[in-house]
Structure formats: structure tokens, C-alpha cells
Jmol script that loads the backbone (N, CA, C; Angstrom):
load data "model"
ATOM      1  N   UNK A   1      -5.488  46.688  83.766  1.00  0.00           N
ATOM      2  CA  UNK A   1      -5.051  46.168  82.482  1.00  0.00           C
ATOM      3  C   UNK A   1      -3.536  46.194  82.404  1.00  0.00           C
ATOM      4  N   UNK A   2      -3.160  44.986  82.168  1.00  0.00           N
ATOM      5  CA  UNK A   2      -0.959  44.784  81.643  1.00  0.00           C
ATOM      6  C   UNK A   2      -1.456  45.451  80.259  1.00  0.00           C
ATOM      7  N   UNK A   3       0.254  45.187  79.998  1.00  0.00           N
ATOM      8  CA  UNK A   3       0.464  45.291  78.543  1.00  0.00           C
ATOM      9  C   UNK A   3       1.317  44.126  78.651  1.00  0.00           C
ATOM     10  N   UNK A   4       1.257  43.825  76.953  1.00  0.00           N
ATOM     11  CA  UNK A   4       1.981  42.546  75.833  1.00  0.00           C
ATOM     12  C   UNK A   4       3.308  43.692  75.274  1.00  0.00           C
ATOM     13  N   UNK A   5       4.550  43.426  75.185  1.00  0.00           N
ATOM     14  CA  UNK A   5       5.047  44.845  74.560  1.00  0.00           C
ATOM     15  C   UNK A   5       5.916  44.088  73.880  1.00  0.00           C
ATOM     16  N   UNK A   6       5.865  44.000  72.540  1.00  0.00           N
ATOM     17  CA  UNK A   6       7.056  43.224  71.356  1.00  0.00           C
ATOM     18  C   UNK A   6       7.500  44.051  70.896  1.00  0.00           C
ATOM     19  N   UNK A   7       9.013  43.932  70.983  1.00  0.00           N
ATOM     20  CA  UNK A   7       9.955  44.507  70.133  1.00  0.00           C
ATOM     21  C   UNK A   7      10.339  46.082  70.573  1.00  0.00           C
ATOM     22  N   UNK A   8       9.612  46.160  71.239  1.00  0.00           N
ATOM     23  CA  UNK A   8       9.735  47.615  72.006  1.00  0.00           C
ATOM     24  C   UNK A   8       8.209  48.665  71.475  1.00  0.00           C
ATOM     25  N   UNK A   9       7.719  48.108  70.414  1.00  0.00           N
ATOM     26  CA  UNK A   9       7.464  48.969  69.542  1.00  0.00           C
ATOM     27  C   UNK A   9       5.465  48.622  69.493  1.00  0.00           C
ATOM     28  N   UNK A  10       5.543  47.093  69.683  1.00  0.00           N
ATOM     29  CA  UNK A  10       4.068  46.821  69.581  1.00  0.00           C
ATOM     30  C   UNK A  10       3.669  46.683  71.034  1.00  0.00           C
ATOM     31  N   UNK A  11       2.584  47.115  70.820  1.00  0.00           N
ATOM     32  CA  UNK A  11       1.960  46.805  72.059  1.00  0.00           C
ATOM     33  C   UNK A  11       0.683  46.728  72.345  1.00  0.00           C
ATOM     34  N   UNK A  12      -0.459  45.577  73.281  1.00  0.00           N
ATOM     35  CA  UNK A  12      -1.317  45.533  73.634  1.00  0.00           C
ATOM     36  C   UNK A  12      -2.037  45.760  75.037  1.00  0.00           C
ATOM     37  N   UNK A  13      -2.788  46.175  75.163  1.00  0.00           N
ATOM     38  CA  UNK A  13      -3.519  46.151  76.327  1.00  0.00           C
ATOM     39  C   UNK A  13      -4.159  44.696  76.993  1.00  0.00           C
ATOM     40  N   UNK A  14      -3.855  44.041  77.714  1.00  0.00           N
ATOM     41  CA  UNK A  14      -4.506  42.313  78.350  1.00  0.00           C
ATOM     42  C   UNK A  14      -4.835  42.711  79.680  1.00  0.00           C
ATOM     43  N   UNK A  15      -5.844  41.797  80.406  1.00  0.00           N
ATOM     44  CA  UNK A  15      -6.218  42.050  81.232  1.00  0.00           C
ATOM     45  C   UNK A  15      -4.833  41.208  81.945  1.00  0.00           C
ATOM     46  N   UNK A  16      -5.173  41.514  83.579  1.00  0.00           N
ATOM     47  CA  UNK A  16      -3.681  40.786  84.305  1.00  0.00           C
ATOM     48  C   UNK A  16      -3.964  39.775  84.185  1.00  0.00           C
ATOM     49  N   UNK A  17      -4.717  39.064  84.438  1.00  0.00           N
ATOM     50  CA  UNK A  17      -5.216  37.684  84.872  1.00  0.00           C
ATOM     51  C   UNK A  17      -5.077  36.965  83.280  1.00  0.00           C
ATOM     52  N   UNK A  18      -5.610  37.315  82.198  1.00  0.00           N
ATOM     53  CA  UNK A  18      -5.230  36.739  80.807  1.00  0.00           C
ATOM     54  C   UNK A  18      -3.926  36.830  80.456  1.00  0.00           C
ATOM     55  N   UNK A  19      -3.250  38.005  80.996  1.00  0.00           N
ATOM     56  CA  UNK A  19      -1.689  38.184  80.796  1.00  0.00           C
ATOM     57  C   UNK A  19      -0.966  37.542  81.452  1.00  0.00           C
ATOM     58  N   UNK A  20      -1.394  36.856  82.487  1.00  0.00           N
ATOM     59  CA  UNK A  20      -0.030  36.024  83.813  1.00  0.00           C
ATOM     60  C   UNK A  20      -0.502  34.548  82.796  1.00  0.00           C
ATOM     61  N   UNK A  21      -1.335  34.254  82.224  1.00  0.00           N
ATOM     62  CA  UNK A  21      -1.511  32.578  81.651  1.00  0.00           C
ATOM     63  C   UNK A  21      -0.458  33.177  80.253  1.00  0.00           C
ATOM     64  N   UNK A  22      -0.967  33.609  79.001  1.00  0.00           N
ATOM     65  CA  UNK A  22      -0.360  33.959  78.179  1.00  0.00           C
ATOM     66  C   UNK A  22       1.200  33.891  78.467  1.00  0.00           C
ATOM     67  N   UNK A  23       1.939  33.972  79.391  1.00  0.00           N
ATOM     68  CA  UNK A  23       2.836  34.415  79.832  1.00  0.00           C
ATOM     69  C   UNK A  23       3.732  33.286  79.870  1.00  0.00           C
ATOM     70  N   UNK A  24       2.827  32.401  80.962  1.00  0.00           N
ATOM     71  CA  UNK A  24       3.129  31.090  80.954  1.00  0.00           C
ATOM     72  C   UNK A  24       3.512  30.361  80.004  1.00  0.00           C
ATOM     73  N   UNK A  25       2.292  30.618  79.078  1.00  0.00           N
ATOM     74  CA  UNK A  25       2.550  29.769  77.711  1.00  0.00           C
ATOM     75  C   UNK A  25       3.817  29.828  76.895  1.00  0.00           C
ATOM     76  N   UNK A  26       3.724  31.895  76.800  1.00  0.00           N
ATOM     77  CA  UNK A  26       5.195  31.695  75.432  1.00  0.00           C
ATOM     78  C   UNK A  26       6.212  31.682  76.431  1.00  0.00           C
ATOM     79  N   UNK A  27       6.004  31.907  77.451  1.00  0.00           N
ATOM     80  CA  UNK A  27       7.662  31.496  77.706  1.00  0.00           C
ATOM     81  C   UNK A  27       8.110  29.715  78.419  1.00  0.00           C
ATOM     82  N   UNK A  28       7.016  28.878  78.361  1.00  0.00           N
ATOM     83  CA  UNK A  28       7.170  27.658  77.708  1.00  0.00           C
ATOM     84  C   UNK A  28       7.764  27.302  75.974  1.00  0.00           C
ATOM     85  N   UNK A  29       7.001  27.458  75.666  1.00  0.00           N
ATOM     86  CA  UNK A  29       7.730  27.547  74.314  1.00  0.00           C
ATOM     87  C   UNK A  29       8.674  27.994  74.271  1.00  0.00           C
ATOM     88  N   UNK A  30       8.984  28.999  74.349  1.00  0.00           N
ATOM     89  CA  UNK A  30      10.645  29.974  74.081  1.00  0.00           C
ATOM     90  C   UNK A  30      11.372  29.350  74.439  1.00  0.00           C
ATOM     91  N   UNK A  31      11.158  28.695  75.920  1.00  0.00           N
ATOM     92  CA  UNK A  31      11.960  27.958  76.740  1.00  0.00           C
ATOM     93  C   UNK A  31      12.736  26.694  75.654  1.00  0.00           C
ATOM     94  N   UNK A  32      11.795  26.267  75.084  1.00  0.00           N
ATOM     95  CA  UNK A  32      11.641  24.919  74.035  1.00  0.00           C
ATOM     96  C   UNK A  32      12.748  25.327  72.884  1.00  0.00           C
ATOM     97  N   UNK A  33      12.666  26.603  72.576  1.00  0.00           N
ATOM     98  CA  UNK A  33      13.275  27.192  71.286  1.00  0.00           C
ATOM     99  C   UNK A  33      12.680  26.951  70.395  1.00  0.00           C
ATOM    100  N   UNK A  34      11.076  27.017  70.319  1.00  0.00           N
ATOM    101  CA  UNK A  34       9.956  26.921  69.763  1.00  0.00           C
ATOM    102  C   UNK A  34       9.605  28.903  69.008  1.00  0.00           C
ATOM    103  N   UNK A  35       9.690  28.550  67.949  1.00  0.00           N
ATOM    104  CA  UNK A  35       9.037  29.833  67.333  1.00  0.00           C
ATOM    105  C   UNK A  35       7.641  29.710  67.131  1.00  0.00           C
ATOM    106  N   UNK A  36       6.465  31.039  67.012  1.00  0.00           N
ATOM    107  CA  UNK A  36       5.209  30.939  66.921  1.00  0.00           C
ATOM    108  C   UNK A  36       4.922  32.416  66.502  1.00  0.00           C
ATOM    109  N   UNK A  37       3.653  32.066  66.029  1.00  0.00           N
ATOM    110  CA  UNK A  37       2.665  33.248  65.724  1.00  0.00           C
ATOM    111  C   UNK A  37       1.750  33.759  66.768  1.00  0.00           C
ATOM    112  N   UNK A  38       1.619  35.028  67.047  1.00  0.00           N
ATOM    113  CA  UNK A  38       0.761  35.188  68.740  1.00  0.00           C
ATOM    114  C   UNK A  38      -0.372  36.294  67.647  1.00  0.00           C
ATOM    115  N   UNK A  39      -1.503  36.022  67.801  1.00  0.00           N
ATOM    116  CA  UNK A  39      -2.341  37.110  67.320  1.00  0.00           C
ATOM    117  C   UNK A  39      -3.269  37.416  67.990  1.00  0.00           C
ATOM    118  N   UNK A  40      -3.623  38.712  67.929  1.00  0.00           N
ATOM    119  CA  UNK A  40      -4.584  39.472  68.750  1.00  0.00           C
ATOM    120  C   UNK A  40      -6.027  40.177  67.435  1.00  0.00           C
ATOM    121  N   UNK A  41      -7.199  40.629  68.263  1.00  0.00           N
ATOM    122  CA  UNK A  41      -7.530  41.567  67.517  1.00  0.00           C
ATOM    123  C   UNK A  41      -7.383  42.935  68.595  1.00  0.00           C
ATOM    124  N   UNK A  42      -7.115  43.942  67.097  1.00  0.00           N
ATOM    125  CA  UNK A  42      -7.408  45.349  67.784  1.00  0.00           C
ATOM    126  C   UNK A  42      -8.626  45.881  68.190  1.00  0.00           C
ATOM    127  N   UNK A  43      -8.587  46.824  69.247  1.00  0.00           N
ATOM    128  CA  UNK A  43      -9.834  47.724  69.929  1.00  0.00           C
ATOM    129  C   UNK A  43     -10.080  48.573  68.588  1.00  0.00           C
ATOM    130  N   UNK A  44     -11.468  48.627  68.807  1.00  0.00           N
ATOM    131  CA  UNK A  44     -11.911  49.230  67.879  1.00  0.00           C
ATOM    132  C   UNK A  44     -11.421  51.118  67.808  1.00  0.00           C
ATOM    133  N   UNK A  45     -10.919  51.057  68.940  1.00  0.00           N
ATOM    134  CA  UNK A  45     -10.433  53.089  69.153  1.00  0.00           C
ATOM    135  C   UNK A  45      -9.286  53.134  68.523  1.00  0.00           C
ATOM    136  N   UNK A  46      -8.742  52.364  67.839  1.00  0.00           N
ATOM    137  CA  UNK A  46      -7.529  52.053  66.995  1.00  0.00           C
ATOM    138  C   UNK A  46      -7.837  51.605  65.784  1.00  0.00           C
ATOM    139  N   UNK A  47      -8.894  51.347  65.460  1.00  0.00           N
ATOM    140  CA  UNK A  47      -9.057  51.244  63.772  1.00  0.00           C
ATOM    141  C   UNK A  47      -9.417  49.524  63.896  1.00  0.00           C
ATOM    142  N   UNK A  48      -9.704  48.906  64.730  1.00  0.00           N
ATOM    143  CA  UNK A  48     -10.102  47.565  64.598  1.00  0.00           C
ATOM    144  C   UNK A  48      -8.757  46.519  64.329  1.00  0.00           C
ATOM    145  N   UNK A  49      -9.355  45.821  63.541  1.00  0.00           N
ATOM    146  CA  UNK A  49      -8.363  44.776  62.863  1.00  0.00           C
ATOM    147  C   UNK A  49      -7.653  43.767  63.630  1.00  0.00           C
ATOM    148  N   UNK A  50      -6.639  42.918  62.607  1.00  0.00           N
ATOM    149  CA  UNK A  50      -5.844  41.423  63.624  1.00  0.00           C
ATOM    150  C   UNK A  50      -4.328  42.298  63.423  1.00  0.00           C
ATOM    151  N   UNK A  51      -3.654  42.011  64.643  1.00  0.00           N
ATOM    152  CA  UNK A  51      -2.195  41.874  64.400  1.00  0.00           C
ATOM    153  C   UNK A  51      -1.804  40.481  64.599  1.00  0.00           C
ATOM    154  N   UNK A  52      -0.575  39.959  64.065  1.00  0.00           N
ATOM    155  CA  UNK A  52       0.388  39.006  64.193  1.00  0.00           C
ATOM    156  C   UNK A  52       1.834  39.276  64.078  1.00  0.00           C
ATOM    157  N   UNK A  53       2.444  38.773  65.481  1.00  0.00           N
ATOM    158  CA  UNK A  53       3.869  38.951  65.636  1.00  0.00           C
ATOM    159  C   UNK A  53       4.412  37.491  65.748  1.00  0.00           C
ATOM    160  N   UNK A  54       5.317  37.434  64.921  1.00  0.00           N
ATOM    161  CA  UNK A  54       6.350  35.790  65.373  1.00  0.00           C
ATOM    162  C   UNK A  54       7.226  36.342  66.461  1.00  0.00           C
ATOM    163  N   UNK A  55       7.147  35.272  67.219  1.00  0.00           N
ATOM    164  CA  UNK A  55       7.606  35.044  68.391  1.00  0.00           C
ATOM    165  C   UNK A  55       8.704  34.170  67.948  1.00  0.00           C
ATOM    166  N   UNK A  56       9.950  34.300  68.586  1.00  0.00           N
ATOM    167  CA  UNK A  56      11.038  33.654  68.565  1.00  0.00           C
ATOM    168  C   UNK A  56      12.051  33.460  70.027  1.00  0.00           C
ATOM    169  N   UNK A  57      12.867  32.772  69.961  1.00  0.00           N
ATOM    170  CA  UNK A  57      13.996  32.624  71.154  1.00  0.00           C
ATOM    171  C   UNK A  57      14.236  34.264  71.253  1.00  0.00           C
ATOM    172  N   UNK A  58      14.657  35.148  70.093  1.00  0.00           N
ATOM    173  CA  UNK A  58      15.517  35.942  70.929  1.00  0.00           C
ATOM    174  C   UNK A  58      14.869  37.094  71.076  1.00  0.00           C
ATOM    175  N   UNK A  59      13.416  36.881  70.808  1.00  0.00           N
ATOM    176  CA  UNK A  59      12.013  38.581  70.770  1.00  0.00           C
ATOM    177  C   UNK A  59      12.587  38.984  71.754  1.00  0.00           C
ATOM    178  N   UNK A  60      12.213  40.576  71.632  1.00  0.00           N
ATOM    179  CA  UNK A  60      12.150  41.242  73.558  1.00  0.00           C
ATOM    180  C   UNK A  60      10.639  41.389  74.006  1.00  0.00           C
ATOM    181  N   UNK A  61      10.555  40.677  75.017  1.00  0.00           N
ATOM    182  CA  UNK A  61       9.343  41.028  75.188  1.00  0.00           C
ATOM    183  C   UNK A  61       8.920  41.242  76.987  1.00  0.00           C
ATOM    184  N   UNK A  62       7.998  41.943  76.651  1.00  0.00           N
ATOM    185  CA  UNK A  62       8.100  42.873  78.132  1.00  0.00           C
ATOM    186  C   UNK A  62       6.617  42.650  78.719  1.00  0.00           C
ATOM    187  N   UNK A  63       5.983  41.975  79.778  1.00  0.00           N
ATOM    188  CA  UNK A  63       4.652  42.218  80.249  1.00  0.00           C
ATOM    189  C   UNK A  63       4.757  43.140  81.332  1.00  0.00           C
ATOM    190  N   UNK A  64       3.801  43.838  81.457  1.00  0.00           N
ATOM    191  CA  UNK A  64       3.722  44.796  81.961  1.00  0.00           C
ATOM    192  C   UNK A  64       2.377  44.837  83.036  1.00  0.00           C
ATOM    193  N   UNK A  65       2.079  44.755  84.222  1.00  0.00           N
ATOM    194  CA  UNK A  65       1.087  44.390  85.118  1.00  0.00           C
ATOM    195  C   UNK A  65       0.626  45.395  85.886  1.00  0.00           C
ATOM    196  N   UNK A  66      -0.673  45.629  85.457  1.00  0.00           N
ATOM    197  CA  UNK A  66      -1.167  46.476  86.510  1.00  0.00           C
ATOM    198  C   UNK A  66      -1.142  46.721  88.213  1.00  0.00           C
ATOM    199  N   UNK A  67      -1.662  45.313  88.457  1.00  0.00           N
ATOM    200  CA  UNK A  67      -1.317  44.796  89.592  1.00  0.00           C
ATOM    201  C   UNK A  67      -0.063  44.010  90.181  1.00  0.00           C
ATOM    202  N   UNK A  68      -0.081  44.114  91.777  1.00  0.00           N
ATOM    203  CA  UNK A  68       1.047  43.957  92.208  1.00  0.00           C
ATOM    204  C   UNK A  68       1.274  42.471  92.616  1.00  0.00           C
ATOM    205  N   UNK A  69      -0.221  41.614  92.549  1.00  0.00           N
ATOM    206  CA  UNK A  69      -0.405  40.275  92.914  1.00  0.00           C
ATOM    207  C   UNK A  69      -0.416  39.471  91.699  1.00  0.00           C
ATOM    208  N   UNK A  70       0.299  37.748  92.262  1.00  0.00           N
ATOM    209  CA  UNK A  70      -0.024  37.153  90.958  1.00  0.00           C
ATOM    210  C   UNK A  70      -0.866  36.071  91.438  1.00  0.00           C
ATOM    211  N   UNK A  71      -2.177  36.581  89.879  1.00  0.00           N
ATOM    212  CA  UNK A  71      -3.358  35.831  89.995  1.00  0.00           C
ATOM    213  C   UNK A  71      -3.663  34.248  90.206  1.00  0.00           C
ATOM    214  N   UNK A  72      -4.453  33.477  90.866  1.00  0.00           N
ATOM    215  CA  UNK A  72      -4.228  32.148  90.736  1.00  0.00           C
ATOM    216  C   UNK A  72      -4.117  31.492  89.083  1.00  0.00           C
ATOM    217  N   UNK A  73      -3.689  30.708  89.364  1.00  0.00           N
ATOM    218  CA  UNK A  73      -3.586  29.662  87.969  1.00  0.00           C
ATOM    219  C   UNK A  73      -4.499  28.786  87.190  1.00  0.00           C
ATOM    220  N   UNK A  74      -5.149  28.690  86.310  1.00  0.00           N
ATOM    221  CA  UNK A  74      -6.113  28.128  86.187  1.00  0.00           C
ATOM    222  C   UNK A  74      -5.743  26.858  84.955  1.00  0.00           C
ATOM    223  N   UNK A  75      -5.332  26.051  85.042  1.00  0.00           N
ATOM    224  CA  UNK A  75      -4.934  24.950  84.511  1.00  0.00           C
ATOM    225  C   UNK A  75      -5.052  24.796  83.100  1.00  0.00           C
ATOM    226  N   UNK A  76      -6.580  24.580  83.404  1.00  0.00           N
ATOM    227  CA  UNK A  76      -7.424  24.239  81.897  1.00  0.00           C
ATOM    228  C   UNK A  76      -6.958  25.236  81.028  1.00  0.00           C
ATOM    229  N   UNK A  77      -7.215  26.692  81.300  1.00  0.00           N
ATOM    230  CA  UNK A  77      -6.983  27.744  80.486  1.00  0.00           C
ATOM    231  C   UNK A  77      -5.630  27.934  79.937  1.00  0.00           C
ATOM    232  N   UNK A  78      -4.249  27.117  80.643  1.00  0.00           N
ATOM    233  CA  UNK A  78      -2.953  27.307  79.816  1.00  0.00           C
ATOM    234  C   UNK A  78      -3.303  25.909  79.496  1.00  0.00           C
ATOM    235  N   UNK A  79      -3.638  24.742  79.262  1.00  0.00           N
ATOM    236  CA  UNK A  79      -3.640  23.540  78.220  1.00  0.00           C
ATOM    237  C   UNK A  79      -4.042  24.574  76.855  1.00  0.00           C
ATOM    238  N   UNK A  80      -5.674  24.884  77.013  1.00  0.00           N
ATOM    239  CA  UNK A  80      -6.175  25.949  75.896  1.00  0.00           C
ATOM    240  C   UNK A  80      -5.684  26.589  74.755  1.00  0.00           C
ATOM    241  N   UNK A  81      -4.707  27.381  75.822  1.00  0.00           N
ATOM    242  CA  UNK A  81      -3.465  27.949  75.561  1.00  0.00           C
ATOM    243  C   UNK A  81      -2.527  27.806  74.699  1.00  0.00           C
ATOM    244  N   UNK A  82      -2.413  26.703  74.914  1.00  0.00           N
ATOM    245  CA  UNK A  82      -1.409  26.092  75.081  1.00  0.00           C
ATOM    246  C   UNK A  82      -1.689  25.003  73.301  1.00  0.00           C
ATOM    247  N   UNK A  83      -3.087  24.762  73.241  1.00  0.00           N
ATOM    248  CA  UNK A  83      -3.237  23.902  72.177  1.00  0.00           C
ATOM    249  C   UNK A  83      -3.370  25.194  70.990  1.00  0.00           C
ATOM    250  N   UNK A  84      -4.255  26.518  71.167  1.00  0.00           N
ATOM    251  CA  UNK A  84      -3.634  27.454  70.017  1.00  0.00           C
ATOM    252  C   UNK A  84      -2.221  27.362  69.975  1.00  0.00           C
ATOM    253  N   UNK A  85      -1.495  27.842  70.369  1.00  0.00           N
ATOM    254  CA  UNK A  85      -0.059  28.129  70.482  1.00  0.00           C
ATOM    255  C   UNK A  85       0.708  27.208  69.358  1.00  0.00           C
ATOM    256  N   UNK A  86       0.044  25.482  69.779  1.00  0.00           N
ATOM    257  CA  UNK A  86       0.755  24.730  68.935  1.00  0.00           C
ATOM    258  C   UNK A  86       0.418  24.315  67.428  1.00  0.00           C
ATOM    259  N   UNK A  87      -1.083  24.907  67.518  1.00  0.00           N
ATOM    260  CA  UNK A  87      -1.659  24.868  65.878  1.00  0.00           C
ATOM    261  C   UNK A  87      -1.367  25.482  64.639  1.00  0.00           C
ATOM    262  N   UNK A  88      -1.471  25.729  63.594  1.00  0.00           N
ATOM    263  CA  UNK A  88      -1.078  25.858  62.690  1.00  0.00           C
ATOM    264  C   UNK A  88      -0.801  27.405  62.783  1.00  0.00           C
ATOM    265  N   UNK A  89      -2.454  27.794  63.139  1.00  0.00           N
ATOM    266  CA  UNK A  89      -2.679  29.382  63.680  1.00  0.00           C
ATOM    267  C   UNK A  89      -1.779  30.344  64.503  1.00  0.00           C
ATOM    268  N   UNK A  90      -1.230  29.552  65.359  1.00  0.00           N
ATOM    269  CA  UNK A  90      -0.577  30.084  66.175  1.00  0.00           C
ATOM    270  C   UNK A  90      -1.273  30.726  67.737  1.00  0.00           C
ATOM    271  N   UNK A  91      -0.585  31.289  68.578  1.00  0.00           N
ATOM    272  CA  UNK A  91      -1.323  31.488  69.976  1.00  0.00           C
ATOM    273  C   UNK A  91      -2.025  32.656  69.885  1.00  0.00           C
ATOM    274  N   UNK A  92      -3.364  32.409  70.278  1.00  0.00           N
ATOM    275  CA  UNK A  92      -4.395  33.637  70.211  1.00  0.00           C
ATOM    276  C   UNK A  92      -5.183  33.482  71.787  1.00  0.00           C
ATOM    277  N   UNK A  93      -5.408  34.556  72.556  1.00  0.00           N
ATOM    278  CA  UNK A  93      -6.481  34.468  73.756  1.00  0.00           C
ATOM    279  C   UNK A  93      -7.853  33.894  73.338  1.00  0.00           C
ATOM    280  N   UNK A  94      -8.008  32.489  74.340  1.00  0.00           N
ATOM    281  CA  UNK A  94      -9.382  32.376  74.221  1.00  0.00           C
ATOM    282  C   UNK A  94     -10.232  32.723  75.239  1.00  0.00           C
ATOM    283  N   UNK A  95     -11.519  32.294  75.715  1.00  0.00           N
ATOM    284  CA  UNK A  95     -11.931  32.555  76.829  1.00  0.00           C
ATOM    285  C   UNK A  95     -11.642  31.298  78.058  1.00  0.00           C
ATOM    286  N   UNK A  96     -11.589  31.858  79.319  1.00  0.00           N
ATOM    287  CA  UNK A  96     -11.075  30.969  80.030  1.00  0.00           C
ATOM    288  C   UNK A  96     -11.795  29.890  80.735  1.00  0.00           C
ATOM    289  N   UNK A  97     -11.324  28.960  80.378  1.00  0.00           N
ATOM    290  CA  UNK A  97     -12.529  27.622  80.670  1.00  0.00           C
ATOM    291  C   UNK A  97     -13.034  27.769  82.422  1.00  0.00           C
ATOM    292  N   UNK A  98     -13.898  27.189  82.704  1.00  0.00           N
ATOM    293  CA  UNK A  98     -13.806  26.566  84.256  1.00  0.00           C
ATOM    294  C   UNK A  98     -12.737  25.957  84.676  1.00  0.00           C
ATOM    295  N   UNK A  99     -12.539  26.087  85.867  1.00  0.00           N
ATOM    296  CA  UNK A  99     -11.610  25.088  86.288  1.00  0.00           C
ATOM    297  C   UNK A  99     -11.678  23.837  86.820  1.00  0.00           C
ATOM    298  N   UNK A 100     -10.895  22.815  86.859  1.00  0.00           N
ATOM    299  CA  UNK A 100     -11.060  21.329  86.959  1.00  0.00           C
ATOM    300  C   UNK A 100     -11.557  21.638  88.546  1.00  0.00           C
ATOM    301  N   UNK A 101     -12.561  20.671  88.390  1.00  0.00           N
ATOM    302  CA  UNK A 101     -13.743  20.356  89.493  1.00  0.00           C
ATOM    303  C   UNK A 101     -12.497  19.677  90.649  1.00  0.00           C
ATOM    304  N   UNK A 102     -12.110  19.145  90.360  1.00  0.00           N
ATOM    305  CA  UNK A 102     -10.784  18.827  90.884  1.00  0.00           C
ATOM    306  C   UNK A 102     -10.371  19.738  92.110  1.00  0.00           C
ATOM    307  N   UNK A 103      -9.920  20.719  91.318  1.00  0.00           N
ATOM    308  CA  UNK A 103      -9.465  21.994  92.436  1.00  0.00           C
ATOM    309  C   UNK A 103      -7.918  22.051  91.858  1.00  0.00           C
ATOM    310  N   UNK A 104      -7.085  21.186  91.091  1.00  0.00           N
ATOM    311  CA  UNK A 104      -5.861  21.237  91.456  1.00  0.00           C
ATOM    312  C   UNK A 104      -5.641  22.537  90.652  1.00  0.00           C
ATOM    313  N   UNK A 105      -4.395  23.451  91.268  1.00  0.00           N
ATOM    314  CA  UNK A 105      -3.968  24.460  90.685  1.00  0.00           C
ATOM    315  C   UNK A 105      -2.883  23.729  90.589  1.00  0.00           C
ATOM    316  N   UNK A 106      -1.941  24.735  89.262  1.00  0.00           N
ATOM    317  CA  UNK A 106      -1.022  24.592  88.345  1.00  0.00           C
ATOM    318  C   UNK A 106       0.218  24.777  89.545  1.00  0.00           C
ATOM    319  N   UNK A 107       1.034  23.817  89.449  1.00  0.00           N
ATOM    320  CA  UNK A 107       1.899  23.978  90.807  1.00  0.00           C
ATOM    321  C   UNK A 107       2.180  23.230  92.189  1.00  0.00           C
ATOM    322  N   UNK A 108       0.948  22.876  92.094  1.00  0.00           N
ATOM    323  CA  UNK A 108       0.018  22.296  93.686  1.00  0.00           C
ATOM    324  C   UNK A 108       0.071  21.257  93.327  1.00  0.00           C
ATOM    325  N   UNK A 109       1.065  20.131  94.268  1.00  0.00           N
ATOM    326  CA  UNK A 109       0.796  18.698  94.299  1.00  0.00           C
ATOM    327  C   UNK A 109      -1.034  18.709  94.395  1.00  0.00           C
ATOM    328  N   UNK A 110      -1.314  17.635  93.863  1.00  0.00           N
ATOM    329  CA  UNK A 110      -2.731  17.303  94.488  1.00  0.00           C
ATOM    330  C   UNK A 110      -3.044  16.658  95.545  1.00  0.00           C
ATOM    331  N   UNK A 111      -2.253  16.378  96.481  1.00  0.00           N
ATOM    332  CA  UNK A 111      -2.300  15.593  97.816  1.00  0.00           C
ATOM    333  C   UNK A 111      -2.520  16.338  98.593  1.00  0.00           C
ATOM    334  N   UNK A 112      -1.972  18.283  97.729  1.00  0.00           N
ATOM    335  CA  UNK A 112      -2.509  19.293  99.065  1.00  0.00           C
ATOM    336  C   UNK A 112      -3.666  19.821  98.934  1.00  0.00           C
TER     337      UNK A 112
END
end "model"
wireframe off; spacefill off
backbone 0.3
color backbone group
């Protein structure tokens, strides 16, 4: 399990593999100078509940990875991503689709 770490102060537990897409996403946006809402729910060993942090150009934000490898890319799942992020709601983890029958990973001309 990474961690999500805003502001120094919040922080979540993500799995790596949900945390390397997430990752992708806001720092697309940021990149943009796109502000957003990122919400999670809490584990229940913490009292349950939703947090929401706005995300901005100048957040600090820190992922933190269990592992030392980075996971393949799965396309569909940062579009996903990528369409919370831009909704009203703001960016929340969904579950991660299949991947395009295709094969292409995020990166990878498709000619290879």
C-alpha cells in the first residue's frame, strides 16, 4: 500500500497500482493549472466517512510507494479518471476497467 499525502498533514492509504494512475491524472491537471476536488472515503478503523481536499497548482503533495516497480498502465482506467476529475464532483477512485482488447499501453506507439 502508497500513501496520497496533502499538505503534509492528510493522508491516505492507496494501493500502488491505483496510486501510479491517480498520479497521472492530478498531475495532468496541475500541469494544466487546473484546480479540483479529489475525494476519498475513509477506512472504517478511522471512524468511516468522505474526505475532500482541493487540489491546486501550488498543493504539496507527496505519493509515497510501497513498491520499487512502476506498475503497467492501463489506459481506460486514467480516461475514467480522468472523466471524475473533470466533473462537477471532482476526482474520486473508481474501479479499474479492463483494458482495451487492443493491448495498447499508455506510452506505446501501437505499431509496437
Amino acid at each position: 500500500m502508497g500513501r496520497f499525502i496533502y499538505e503534509g498533514t492528510t493522508r491516505i492509504e492507496v494501493e500502488d497500482r491505483a496510486l501510479s494512475h491517480l498520479q497521472l491524472v492530478i498531475t495532468a491537471k496541475l500541469r494544466r493549472g487546473e484546480a479540483f476536488n479529489f475525494s476519498w472515503r475513509e477506512d472504517q478503523s478511522i471512524g468511516g466517512g468522505r474526505t475532500t481536499v482541493w487540489l491546486h497548482p501550488g498543493s504539496s503533495l507527496v505519493y509515497r510507494f510501497l513498491g520499487s516497480r512502476q506498475p503497467s498502465i492501463n489506459r481506460r482506467w486514467i480516461e475514467a479518471l480522468a472523466f471524475t476529475a473533470n466533473a462537477p464532483t471532482g476526482l474520486y477512485l473508481v474501479a479499474e476497467p479492463p483494458e482495451s482488447s487492443s493491448g495498447v499501453k499508455l506510452g506505446v506507439p501501437a505499431d509496437l
